[in-house]
C-alpha positions as CSV (number, residue, x, y, z in Angstrom):
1,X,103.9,112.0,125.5
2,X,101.2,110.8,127.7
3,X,100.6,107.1,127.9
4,X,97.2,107.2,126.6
5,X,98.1,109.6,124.1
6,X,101.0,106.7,123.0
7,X,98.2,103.8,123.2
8,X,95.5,106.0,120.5
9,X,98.5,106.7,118.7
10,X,99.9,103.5,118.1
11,X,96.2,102.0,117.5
12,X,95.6,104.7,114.5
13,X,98.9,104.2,112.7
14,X,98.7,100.3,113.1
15,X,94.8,100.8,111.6
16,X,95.9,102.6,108.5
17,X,98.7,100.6,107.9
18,X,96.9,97.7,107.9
19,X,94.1,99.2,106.1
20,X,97.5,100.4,102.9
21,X,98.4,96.5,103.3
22,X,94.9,95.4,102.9
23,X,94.5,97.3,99.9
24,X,97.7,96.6,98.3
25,X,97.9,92.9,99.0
26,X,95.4,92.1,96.3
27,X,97.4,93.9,93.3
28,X,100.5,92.4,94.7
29,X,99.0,88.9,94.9
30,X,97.9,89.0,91.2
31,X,100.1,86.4,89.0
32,X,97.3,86.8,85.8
33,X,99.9,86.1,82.9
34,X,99.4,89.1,80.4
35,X,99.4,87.8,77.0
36,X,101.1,90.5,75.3
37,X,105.1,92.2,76.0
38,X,103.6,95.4,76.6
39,X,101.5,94.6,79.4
40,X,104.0,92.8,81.1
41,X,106.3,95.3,81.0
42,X,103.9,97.9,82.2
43,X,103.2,95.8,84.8
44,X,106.9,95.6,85.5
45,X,106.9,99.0,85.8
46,X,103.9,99.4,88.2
47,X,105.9,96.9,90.7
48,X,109.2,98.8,90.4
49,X,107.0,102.2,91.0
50,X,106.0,100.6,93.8
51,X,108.9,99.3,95.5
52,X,110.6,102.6,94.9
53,X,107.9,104.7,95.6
54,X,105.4,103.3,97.6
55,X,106.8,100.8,99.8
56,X,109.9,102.4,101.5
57,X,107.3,105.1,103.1
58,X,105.5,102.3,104.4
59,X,108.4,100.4,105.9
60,X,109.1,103.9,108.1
61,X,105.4,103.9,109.2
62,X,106.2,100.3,110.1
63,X,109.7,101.5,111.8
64,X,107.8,104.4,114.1
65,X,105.0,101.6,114.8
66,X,106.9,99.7,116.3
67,X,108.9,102.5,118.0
68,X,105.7,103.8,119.9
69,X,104.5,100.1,120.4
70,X,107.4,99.4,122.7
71,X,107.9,102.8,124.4
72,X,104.5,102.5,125.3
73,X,105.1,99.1,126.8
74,X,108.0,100.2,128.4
75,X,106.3,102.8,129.7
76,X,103.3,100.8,131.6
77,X,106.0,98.0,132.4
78,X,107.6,100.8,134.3
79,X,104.5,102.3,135.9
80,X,103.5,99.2,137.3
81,X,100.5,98.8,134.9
82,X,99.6,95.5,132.5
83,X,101.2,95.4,129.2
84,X,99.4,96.9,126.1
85,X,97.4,94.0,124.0
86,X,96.5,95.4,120.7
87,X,93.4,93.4,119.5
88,X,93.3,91.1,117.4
89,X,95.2,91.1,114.2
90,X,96.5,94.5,115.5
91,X,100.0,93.6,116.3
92,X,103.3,94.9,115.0
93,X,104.6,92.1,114.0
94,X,101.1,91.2,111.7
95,X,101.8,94.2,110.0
96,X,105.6,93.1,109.4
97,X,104.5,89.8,107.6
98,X,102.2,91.6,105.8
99,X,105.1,94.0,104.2
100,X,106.7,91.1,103.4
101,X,105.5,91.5,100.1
């Protein structure tokens, strides 16, 4: 894979990764006591779904992120050319804290 080809790359799945996180964050953020069991529950169930379901594919973008993000750097370390700086708020290890959550 072509150097520029890993730097687009690596800017597209760090863009909708952090677009999934932006989204999420919100409903994951949102301690509003439910007055009733049933509600509770449910949303008990919603945050299970999502760490089962939702979540783990996430954590693999994050994985194969971070896997092109240091092949690429590797890559222009070893051709002699400047290291890759993502802009900012773009970095890897942003979206890590962010699926901290």
């Amino acid at each position: 894979m072509q150097t520029n080809t890993l730097n687009c790359s690596c800017v597209n799945e760090c863009f909708q990764l952090l677009e999934w996180i932006e989204k999420t964050r919100p409903w994951l953020e949102d301690r509003s006591t439910n007055s009733t069991l049933q509600m509770t529950q449910r949303r008990l169930e919603e945050f299970s779904e999502y760490r089962s379901q939702h979540k783990p594919p996430k954590l693999e973008e994050k994985g194969k992120l971070e896997t092109t993000f240091n092949t690429l750097q590797t890559r222009l370390r070893l051709s002699g050319r400047p290291a890759y700086l993502p802009a900012s708020g773009r970095l890897v290890s942003v979206s890590g804290f962010c699926l901290k959550c």
